[in-house]
N, C-alpha and C positions, 0 to 999 in steps of 0.2 A: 504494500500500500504506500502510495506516497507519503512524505511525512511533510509536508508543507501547513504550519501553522506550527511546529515544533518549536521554531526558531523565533524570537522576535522578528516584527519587522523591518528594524534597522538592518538588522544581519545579511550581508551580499548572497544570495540565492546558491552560492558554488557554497560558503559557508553550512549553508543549511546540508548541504549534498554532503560536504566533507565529514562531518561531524558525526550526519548517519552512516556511511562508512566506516567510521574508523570505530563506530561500537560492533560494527559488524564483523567486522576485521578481528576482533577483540577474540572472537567466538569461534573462528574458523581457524584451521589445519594451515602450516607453510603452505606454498605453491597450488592451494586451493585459488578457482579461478572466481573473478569479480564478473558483476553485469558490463556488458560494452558500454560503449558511451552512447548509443542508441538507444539501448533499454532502459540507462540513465535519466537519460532525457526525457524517454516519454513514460518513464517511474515517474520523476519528480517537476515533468513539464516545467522545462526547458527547453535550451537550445543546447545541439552538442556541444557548441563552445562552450557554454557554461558547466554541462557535465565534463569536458574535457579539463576547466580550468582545476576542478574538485579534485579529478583524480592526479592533472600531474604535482598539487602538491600535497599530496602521500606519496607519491614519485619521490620528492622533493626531502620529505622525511623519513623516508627509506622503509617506510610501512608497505609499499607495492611496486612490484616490479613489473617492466612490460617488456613482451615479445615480438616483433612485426611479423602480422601474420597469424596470431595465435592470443592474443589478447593482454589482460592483465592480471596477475596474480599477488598471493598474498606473499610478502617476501620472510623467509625466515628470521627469528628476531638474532640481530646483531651481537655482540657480548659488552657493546659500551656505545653512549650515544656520540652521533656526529659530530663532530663539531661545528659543522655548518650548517648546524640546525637546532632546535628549538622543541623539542618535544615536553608536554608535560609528565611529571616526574611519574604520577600516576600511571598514564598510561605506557611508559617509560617500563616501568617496573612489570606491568602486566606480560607485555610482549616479551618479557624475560622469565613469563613462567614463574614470576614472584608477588607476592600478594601487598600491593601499599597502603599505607595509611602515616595517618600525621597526628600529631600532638601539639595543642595549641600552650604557647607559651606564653605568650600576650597579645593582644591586641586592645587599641589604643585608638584615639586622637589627640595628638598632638604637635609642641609646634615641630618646626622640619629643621633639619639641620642645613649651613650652608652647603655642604654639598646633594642633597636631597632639593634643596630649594632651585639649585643650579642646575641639575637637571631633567625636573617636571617644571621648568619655567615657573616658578613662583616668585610672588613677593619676600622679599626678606621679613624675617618674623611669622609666613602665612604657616595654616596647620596642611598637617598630613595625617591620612587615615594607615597606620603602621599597625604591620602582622607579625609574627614571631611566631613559626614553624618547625617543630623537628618533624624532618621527613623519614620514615622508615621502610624497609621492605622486608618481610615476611619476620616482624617485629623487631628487627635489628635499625641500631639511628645509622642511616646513611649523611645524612644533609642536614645541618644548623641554616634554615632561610630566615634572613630579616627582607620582609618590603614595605615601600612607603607607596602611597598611593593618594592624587589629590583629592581634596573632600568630595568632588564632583560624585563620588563610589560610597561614602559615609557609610551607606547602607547596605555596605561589606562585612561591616560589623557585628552585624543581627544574621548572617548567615554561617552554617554550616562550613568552617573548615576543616574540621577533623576530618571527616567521611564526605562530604562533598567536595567539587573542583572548584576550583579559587577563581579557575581563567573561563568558567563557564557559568558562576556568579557574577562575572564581569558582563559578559554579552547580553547575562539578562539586565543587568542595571544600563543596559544600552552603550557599552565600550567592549570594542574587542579588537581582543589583541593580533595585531596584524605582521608587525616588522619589527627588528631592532640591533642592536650590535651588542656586544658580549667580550669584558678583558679575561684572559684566565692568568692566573697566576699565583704561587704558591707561598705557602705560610707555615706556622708551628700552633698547634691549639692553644688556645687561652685558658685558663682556670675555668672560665662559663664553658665553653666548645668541650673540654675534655669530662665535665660531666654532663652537660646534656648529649652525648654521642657515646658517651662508654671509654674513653679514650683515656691513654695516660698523657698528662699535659707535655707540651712541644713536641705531639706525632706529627707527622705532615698532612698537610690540607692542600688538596686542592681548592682555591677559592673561584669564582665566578661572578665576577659584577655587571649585571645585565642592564638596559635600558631597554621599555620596550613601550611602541608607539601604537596608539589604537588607529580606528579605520578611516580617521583624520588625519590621521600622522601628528596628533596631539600627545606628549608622555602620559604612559599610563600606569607604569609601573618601571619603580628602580629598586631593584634586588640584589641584595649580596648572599648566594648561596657558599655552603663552607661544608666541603665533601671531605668526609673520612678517604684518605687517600687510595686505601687498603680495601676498600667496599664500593669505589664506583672507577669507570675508566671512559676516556674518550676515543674516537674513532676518528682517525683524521683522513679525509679525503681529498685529495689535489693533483693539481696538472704537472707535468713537467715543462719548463720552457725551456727551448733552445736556442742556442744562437746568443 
């Protein structure tokens, strides 16, 4: 059945498409095969472009593979995420065959700091709606997440973050997360990181400070995840240049 009315209305119609995919995905076998982009389309009436846009990013996040000729399939899950991508940790974890969940540590309004303020475009002094997250997978802490987020979301507050998704409370509060860029770079755990993760203090972290723009290309979330080094890995994919 099509699932149009699922998604808000603001949400771009490839969104709505991607979104039912990728629960679907969720439930199926590696190299089980997807609808074409014809059946797509006249599932969720559209146009193939727009079923074509859904599917190449799950292409794009290594959730499905295609074949010329032969169609698109579910791709086996990775053993660490891409780095050229963006997956949520949730469904991150599932496609690994591992069960996620989270533990809220705080959550707040308050004011932002300057570099928070510098990066969601705010006034000096304005507030921010801040989460405090420990992410786990099949109950071990993988990730210490702090984000800040502009009030515009307030009502991020009053939702479910333990057992619901953070970036899919977003979409309904009418922002979603679209783009953004991402530094990696590494640390030693602090007295807080090494007991909320299980850690003995100064193990190594992978850190990850993200910025990520809704479908304005307005900021909408600036996050510092802080990875047990020893419990998560990334995947790097790139060109060779020559010459």
């Amino acid at each position: 059945m099509p699932t149009r009315g699922t998604q808000p209305d603001f949400a771009p119609r490839y969104h709505t498409i991607e979104q039912a995919l990728r629960r679907r995905i969720a439930g199926l076998q590696p190299h089980a095969p997807l609808p074409s982009e014809t059946e797509l389309a006249r599932e969720f009436e559209v146009s193939r472009m727009t079923a074509r846009s859904a599917v190449l990013r799950l292409v794009a996040d290594g959730l499905v593979y295609r074949e010329s000729g032969r169609g698109t399939f579910v791709a086996p899950p990775p053993s660490g995420r891409r780095v050229d991508s963006l997956v949520r940790f949730s469904e991150e974890m599932r496609r690994q065959g591992r069960l996620p969940s989270s533990e809220v540590v705080a959550r707040e309004r308050r004011a932002a700091t300057a570099a928070e303020a510098e990066q969601l475009r705010l006034a000096a002094g304005a507030d921010v709606v801040a989460v405090e997250r420990v992410r786990l997978a099949d109950g071990t802490p993988v990730a210490r997440e702090r984000s800040a987020f502009p009030v515009a979301v307030a009502a991020l507050l009053e939702r479910d973050l333990a057992t619901g998704s953070l970036h899919e409370a977003l979409v309904d509060l009418g922002h979603t997360p679209s783009f953004g860029h991402a530094v990696l770079s590494a640390d030693s755990a602090t007295r807080e990181d090494a007991e909320l993760l299980g850690l003995a203090k100064g193990t190594a972290l992978l850190v990850e400070r993200r910025l990520i723009l809704d479908q304005h290309g307005d900021p909408l979330e600036s996050t510092e995840s802080r990875y047990a080094g020893e419990r998560y890995s990334l995947t790097v994919t790139f060109d060779v240049e020559h010459g």
